[in-house]
MIMIPA-306101 format. One record per residue (C-alpha): x negated, y negated, z negated; residue number from 1. Coordinates in steps of 0.02 Angstrom, whole numbers, m for minus. Each point is the difference from the previous one (the first is absolute). Layout:
! MIMIPA-306101
{pt {X; Y; Z}; NUM}
...
! end
This chain:
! MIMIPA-306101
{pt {0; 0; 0}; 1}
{pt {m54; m187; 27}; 2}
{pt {76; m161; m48}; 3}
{pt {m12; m160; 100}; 4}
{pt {38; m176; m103}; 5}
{pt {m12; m150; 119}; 6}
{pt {m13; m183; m32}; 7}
{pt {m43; m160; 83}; 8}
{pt {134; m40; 119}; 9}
{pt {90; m146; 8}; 10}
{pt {87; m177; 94}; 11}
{pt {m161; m88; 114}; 12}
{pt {13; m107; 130}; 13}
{pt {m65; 37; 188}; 14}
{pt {m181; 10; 17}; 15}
{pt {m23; 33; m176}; 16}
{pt {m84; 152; m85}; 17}
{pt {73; 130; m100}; 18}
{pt {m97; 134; m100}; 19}
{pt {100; 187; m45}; 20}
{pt {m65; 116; m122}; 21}
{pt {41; 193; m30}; 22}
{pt {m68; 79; m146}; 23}
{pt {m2; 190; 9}; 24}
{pt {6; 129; m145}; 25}
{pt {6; 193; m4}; 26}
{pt {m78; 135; 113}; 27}
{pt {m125; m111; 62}; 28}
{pt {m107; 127; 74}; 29}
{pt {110; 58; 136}; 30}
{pt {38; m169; 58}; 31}
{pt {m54; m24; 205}; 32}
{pt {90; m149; 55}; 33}
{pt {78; m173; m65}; 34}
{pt {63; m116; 82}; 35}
{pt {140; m154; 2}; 36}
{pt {192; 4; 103}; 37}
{pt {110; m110; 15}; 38}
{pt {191; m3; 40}; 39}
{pt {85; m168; 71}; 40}
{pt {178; m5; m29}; 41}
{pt {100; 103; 138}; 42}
{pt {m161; 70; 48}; 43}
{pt {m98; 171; m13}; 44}
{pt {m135; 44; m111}; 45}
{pt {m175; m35; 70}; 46}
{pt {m194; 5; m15}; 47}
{pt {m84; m145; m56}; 48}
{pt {m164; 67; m27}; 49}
{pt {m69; 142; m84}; 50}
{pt {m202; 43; m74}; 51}
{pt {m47; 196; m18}; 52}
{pt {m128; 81; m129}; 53}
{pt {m118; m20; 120}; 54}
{pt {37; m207; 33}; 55}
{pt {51; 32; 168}; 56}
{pt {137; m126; 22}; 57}
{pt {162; m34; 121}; 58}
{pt {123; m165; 38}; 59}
{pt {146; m13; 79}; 60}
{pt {m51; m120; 148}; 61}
{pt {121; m147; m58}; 62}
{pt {m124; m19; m153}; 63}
{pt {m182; 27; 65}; 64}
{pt {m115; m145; m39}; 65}
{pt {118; m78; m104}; 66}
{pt {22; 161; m148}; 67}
{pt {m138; 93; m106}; 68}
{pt {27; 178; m80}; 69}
{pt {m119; 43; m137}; 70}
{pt {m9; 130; m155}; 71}
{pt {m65; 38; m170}; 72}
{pt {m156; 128; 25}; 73}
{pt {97; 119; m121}; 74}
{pt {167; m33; 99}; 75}
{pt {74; m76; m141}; 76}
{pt {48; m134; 94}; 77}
{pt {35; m73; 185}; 78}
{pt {9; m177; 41}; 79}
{pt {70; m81; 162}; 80}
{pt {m62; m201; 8}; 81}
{pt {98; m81; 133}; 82}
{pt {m37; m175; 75}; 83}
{pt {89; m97; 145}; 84}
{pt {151; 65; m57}; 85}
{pt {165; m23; 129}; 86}
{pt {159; m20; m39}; 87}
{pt {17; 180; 83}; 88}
{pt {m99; 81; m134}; 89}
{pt {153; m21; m125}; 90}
{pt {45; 189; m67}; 91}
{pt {m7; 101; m131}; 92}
{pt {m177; 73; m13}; 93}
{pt {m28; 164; m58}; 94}
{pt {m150; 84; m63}; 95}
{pt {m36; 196; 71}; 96}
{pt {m115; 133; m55}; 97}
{pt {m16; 162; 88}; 98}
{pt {m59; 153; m47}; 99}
{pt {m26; 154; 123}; 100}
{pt {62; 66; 85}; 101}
{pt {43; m145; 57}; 102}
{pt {197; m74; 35}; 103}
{pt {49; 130; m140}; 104}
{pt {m69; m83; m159}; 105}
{pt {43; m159; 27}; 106}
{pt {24; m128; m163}; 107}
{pt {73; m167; m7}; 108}
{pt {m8; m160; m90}; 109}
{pt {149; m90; m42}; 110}
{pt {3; m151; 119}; 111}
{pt {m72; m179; m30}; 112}
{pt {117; m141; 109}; 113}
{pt {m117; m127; 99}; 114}
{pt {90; m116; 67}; 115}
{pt {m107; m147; 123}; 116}
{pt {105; m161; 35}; 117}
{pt {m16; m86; 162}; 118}
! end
């Protein structure tokens, strides 16, 4: 089992920066991937970015440049810093952790509103 508490989200206005935190307790060990989603209202749940146990990284293409992943070396902890910020980015941002095999351990954090004002 692992548990996911986020924090930092919040009201900013466009172009400002934002940064989300995820700390991560439990079965530590068997932890491959974090990462952040986010859900829009009306919309699907998608990848924002995501950081493996080896630091290989992904981002959705609508964030590149503008969004950095990172994580505590123990993976206690995943961070997602995110500048530029566009009205667009407003969702609920959710922190992930997988653990393999993969897209059948999946673990959630409760949801942190951001919310960027044009």
């Amino acid at each position: 089992q692992v548990q996911l508490v986020e924090s930092g989200g919040g009201l900013v206005q466009a172009g400002g920066s934002l940064r989300l935190s995820c700390a991560v307790s439990g079965n530590l060990f068997r932890i491959y991937v974090m990462g952040w989603y986010r859900q829009a209202p009306g919309e699907g749940r998608e990848l924002v970015a995501s950081i493996t146990r080896s630091d290989s990284t992904n981002y959705a293409d609508s964030v590149k440049g503008r969004f950095t992943i990172s994580r505590d070396v123990g993976m206690t902890g995943v961070y997602l810093q995110m500048n530029s910020l566009k009205p667009e980015d407003t969702a609920v941002y959710y922190c992930h952790v997988g653990i393999p095999p993969l897209g059948q351990n999946d673990y959630w954090g409760q949801g942190t509103q951001v919310t960027v004002s044009s």
